[in-house]
N, C-alpha and C positions, 0 to 999 in steps of 0.2 A: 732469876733467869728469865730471860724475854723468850717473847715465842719463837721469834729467828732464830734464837740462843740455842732453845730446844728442838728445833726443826733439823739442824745443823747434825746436833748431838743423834737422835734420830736417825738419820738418814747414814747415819758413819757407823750405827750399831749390824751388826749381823741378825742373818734368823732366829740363830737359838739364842741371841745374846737378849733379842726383843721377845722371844716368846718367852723367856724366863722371869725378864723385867716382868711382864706384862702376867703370869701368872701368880706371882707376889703383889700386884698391884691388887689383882681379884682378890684373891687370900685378903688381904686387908681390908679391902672393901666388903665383904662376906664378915667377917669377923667382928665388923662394927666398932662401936666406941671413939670416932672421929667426930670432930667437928662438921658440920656441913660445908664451910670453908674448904676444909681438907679435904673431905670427902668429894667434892666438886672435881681439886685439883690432882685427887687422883683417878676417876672416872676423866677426865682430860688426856691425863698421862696413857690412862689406859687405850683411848680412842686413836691417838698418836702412836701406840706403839702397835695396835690392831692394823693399821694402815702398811706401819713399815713391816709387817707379817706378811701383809698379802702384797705387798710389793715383792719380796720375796718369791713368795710363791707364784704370781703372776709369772714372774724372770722364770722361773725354773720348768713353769708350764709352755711359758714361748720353747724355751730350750728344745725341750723332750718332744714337742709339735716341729719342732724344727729337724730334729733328729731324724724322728721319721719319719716323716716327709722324705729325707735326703736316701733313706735308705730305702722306701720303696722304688723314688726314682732310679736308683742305681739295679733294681732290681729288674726294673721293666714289667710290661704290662702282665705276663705271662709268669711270672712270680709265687701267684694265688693258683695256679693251677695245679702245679707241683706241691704246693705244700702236704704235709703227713707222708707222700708217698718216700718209699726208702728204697 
């Protein structure tokens, strides 16, 4: 697989599809008994699939910053003053 190959593949996986990769990758790494060869190319995999995480999570942090943002605006300035009261 070339890196474009795996960049591709990557980039098409989901959050939990990548954090699950990617917690089997640790688990093996942790566990030892690799080759250093291997071991390379799954600290790789694992740095690639870290990346598509916080890509992720970045997207979902703009999201929720975006949300709010919109619904203060709609609330107007005077929003925070009223709040608790009932």
């Amino acid at each position: 697989m070339t890196s474009s190959n795996t960049s591709e593949t990557s980039e098409a996986l989901g959050y939990e599809q990548a954090r699950d990769e990617l917690i089997e990758v640790v688990r093996r790494l942790e566990a030892g008994g690799t080759s250093l060869e291997e071991s390379l190319a799954l600290w790789e995999r694992g740095e690639e699939l870290a990346k598509v995480c916080r890509h992720w999570l970045d997207g979902a942090r703009r999201r929720l910053d975006a949300a709010l943002a919109e619904e203060e605006a709609e609330e107007g300035p005077d929003a925070g003053s009223g709040a608790g009261a009932k």
